[in-house]
N, C-alpha and C positions, 0 to 999 in steps of 0.2 A: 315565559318563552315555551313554547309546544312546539312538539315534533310532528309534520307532516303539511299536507298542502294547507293551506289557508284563500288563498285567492283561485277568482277560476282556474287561472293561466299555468299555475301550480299544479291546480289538479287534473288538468287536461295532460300537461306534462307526466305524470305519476301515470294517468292511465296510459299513454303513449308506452312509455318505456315498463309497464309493469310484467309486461311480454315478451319481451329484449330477452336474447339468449347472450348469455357470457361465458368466459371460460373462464372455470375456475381451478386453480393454478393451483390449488392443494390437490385435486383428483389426478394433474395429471404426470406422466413418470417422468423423469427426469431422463434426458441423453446420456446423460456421463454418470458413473460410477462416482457416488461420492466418498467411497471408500478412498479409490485411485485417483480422485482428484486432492484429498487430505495427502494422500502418501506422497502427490507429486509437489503440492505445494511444500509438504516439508524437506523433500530432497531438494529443491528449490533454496530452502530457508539454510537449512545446512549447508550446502555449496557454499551461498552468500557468506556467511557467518563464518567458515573457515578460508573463504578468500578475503576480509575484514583480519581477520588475526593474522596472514600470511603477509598484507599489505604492510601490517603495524611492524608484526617482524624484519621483514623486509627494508622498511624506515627503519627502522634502529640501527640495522648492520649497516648501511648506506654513510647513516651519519658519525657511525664509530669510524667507518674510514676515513670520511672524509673528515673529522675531526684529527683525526691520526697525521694523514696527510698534511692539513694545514700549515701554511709556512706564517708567518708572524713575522712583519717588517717595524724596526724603532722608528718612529717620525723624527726628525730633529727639531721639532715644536714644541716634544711631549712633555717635555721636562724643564721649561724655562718659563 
């Protein structure tokens, strides 16, 4: 297998585009600071991650009450 045109139609194509301007995406600057887009994604991640731990805590105390609360009724089936 070889690299490059083989048929006319290929290398008509190759000389077509061998002229072709593109942009190349490593020369050019970037909009945003990617310092301040790290810092934002991590204040981001930490929000997240301490509203995750706040949720769980939160479940717990929820369910201590209402465990607390609970009233517990006998069936009169349960035992016969």
């Amino acid at each position: 297998m070889s690299v490059g045109a083989e048929d006319y139609i290929d290398q008509l194509l190759v000389k077509k585009y061998a002229e072709e301007k593109v942009d190349n995406h490593e020369d050019m600057e970037s909009m945003v600071d990617p310092e301040k887009m790290m810092g934002a994604m991590n204040d981001y991640a930490s929000m997240y991650r301490n509203m995750m731990a706040l949720k769980q805590r939160l479940n717990i105390a929820c369910y201590a009450v209402n465990a607390r609360n609970a009233k517990y009724n006998r069936s009169r089936n349960a035992y016969q």
